[in-house]
C-alpha positions in Angstrom: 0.0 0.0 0.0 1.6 3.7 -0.9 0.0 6.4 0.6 1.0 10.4 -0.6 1.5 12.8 2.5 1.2 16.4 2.1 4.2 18.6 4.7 2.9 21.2 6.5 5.2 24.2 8.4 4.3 22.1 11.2 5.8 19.2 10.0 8.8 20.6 8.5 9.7 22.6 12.0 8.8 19.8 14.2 10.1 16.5 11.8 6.6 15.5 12.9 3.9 13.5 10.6 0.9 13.5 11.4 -1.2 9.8 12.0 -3.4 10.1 9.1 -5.8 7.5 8.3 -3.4 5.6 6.2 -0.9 5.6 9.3 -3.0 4.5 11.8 -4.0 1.5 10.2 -0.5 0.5 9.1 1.4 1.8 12.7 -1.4 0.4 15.2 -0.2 -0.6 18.5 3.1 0.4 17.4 5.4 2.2 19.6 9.3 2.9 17.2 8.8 2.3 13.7 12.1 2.0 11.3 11.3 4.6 8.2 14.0 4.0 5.3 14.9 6.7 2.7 15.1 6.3 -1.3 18.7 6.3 -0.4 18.6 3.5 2.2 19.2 5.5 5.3 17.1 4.4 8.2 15.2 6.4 10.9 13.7 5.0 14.1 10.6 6.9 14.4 8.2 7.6 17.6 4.9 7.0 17.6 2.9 8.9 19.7 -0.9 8.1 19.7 -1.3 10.5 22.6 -0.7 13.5 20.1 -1.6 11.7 17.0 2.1 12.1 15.5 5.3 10.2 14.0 8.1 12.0 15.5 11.8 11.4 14.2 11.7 12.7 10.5 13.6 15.8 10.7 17.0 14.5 9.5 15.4 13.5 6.4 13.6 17.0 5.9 16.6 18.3 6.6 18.6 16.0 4.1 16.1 16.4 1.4 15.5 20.1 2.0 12.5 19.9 1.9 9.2 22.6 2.9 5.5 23.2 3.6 3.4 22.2 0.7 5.7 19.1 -1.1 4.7 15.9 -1.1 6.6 12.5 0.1 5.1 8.9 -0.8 5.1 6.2 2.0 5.4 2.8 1.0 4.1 0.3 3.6 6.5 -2.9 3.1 6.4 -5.2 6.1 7.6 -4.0 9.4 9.0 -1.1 7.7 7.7 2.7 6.1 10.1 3.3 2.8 9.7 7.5 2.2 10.1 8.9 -1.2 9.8 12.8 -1.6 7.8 13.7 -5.0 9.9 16.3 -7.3 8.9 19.5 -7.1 6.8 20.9 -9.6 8.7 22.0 -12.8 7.0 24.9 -14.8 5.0 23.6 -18.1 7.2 24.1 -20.9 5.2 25.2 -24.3 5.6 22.2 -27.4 7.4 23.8 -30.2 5.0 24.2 -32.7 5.8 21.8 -35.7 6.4 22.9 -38.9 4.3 22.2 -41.6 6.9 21.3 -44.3 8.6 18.5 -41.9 5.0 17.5 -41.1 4.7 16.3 -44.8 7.7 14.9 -45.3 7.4 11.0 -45.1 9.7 8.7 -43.1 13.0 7.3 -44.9 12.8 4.2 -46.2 13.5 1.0 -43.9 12.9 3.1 -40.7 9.6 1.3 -39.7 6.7 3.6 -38.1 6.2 3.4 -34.6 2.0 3.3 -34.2 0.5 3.3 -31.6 -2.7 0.7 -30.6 -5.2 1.4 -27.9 -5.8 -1.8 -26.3 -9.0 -2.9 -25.7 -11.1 -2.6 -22.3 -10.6 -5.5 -20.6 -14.6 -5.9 -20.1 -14.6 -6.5 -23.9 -11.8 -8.9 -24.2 -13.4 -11.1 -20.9 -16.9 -10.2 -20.5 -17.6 -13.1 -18.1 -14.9 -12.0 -16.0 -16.7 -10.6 -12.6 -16.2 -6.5 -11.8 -14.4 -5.5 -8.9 -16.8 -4.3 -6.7 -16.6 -0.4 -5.7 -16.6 0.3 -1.9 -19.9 2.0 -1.1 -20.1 5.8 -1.5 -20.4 6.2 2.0 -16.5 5.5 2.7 -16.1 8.9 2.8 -17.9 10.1 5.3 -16.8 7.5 7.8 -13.1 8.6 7.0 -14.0 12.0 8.1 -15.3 10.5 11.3 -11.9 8.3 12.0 -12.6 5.2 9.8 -10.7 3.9 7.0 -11.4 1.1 4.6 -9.4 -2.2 5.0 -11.4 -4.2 2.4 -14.8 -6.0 1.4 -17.2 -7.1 1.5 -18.6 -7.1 3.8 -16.6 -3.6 4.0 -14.4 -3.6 6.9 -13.8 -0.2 8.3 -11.9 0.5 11.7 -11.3 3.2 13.4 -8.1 3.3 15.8 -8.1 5.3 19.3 -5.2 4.8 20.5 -4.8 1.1 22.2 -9.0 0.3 21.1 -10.4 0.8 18.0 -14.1 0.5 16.6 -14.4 -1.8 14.0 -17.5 -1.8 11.6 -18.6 -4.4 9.4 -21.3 -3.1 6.6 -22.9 -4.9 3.5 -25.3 -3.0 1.2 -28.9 -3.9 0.9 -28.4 -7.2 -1.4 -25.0 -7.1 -1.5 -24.3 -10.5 -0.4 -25.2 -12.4 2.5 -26.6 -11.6 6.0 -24.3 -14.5 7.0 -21.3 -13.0 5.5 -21.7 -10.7 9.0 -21.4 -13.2 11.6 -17.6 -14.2 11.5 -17.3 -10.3 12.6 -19.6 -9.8 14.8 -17.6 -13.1 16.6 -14.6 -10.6 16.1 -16.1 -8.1 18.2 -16.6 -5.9 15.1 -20.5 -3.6 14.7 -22.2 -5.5 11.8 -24.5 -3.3 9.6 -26.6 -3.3 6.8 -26.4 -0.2 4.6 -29.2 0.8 2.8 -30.8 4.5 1.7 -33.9 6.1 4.0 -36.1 5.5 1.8 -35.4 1.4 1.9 -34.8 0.6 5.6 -37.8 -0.9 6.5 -36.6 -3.4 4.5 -34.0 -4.6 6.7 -34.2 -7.7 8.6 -35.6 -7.5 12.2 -32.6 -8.0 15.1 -30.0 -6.7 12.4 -28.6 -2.8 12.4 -28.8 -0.4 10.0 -27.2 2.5 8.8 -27.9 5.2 5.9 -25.7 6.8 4.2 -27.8 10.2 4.7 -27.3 10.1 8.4 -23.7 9.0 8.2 -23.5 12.5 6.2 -25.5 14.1 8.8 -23.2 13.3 11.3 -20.2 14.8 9.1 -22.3 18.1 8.8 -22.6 18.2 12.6 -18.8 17.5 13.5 -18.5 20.9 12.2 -20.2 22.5 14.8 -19.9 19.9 18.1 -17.1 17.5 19.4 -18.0 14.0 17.4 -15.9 11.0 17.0 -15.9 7.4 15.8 -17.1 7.1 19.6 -20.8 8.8 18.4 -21.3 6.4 15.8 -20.8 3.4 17.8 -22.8 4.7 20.2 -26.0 4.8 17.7 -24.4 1.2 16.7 -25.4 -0.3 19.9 -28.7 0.9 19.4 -29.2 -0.9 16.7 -30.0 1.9 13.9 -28.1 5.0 12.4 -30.9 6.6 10.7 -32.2 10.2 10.6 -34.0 10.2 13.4 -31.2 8.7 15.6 -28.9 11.2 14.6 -31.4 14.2 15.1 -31.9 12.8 18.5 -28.4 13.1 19.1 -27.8 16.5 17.6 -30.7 17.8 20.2 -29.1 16.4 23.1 -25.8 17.7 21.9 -27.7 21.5 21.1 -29.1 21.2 25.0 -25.4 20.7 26.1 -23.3 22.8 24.7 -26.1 25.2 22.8 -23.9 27.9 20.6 -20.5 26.8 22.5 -20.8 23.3 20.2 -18.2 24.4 17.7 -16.0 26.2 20.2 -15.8 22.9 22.1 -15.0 21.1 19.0 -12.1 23.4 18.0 -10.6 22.9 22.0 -11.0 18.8 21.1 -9.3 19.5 17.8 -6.5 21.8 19.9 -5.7 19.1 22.6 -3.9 16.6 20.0 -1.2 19.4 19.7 1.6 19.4 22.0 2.8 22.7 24.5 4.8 24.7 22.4 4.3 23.7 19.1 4.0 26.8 16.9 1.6 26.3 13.9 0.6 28.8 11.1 -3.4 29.7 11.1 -3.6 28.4 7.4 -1.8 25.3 8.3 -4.2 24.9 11.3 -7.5 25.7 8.6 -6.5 23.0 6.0 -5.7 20.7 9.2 -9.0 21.5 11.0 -11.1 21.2 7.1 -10.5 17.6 7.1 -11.8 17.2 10.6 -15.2 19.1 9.4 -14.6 22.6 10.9 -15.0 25.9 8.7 -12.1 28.0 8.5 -14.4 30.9 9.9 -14.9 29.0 13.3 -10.9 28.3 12.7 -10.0 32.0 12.7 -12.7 33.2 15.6 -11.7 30.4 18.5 -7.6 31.4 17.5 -8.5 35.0 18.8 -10.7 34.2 21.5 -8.1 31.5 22.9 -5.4 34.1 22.4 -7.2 36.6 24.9 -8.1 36.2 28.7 -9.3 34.5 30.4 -8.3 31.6 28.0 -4.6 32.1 27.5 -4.7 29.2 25.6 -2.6 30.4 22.6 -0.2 33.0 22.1 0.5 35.3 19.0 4.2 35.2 17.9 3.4 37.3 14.4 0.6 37.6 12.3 -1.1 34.7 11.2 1.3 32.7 13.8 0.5 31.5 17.3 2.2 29.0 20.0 0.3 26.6 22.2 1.1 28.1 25.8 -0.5 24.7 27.3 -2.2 21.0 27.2 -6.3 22.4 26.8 -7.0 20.2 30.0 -4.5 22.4 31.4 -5.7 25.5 30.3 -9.8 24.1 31.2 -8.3 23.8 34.9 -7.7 26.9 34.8 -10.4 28.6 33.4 -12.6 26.3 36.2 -10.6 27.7 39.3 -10.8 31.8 37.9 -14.7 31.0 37.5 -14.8 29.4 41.0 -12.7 32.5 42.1 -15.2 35.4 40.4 -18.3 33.4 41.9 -16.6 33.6 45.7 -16.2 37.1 45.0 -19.5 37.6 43.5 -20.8 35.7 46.7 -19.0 37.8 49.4 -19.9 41.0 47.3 -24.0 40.2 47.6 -23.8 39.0 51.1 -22.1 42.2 52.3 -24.9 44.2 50.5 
């Protein structure tokens, strides 16, 4: 499996990577990992699940100079990661424009003509040949909420948290066999049937379901509250991700944290970062995008954690901040300064 990895400043200043999908499922329960260069140099990497990173790489950056924005492909052979940084991008040179005269002239005698054939689709030349089947559209969405595909079907999706992970089993709506199911659910994997809104009541009694429209619900509402792969498996045990499950949960989650929903998701987002990294707010944008959150909610919680009585962050330069603390940290201590304005508040109406 090769997998491309975009650098960010981040990465470059820290040697970090961080544990992307692809990562996760190749590094789980690993602690050092031995990366090896194009050149056959050899790095023993960290990983740290605690802050979601691979720690170790700045010799190669360093080596291969490179910066925010290029690319490097990881190649996942055995025990070991091989790295290979992509060229940078060359600029497109014009084709010099032919001229007509040589366009007529004919090729010498005894030089054969190189011509090119167009094979044919291989569904033509072996029509009874069976299709790979395509993994179901909503693969996606569940890799915005921590999953990634391992293979199918049934479609095998996990999604690691550190030493657990959820595992999720799903088959469309006569896509194979309900039996298929059962070797995972002995596995201790969530089995599912996936089917649209419109066809669930055509599910089997005593078996789970899940649309794809509330799967993408769920997506949509990351972007505003604290969700994780966590969420969905909750709805799992209950036997049905549908609409209605997930509007359910989006009203318990208004009653909790009402307008503070996508503050609270930003401080989640915030505690996988280590004290004193320093990250650039476009790097921290594209990083918080994938994770569902709008680059306006981005920009607003950078300034409010910036100010009192947060203190979370501090601004180096424009556009650049440093993570002063762990958020738990810096939640601690926005607890004890309430604590202290209500005593005061207290003592202040009791002496009136």
């Amino acid at each position: 499996m090769t997998a491309r990895y975009v650098l960010t400043s981040a990465c470059i200043q820290s040697g970090t990577m961080a544990l992307t999908a692809s990562l996760r499922q190749r590094l789980l329960g690993r602690e050092r990992v031995r990366f090896v260069d194009e050149d056959g140099e050899a790095y023993e990497v960290e990983v740290d699940w605690k802050e979601g990173l691979v720690r170790g790489l700045g010799p190669y950056y360093l080596k291969k100079r490179l910066s925010a924005n290029e690319a490097v492909l990881l190649h996942f052979r055995g025990e070991e990661v091989e790295l290979k940084a992509l060229p940078r991008s060359l600029p497109r040179l014009e084709r010099p424009r032919e001229d007509p005269k040589e366009a007529k002239e004919e090729a010498p005698r005894g030089e054969k003509r190189r011509v090119r054939v167009t094979p044919y689709p291989k569904e033509v030349l072996f029509p009874h040949e069976p299709k790979a089947l395509e993994p179901p559209g909503v693969t996606e969405d569940l890799r915005r909420l921590g999953f990634f595909l391992e293979g199918g079907p049934p479609w095998l999706y996990k999604a690691p948290l550190g030493r657990r992970q959820v595992a999720l089993a799903l088959l469309r709506l006569g896509e194979g066999k309900v039996e298929d199911l059962r070797p995972y659910r002995a596995q201790g994997a969530h089995v599912a049937l996936l089917a649209p809104e419109s066809e669930k009541e055509a599910v089997p009694p005593g078996l789970a379901y899940l649309s794809p429209e509330a799967v993408n619900r769920l997506v949509r509402l990351k972007g505003r509250f604290p969700l994780s792969a966590l969420d969905l498996e909750d709805l799992l045990r209950q036997g049905r991700v549908d609409l209605e499950a997930v509007k359910a949960l989006e009203d318990r989650l208004v009653a909790e944290l009402s307008e503070r929903g996508a503050l609270a998701a930003l401080l989640l987002f915030l505690s996988r970062k280590r004290p004193g990294e320093v990250f650039l707010l476009p790097d921290l944008e594209a990083e918080a995008l994938e994770e569902g959150l709008i680059p306006e909610v981005v920009r607003q919680g950078v300034e409010l954690f910036a100010q009192p009585p947060f203190l979370l962050l501090k601004r180096l330069s424009p556009g650049e901040f440093l993570l002063r603390q762990e958020v738990e940290e810096a939640l601690q201590d926005l607890k004890a300064f309430s604590e202290g304005i209500l005593a005061r508040l207290s003592r202040v109406r009791g002496g009136a």
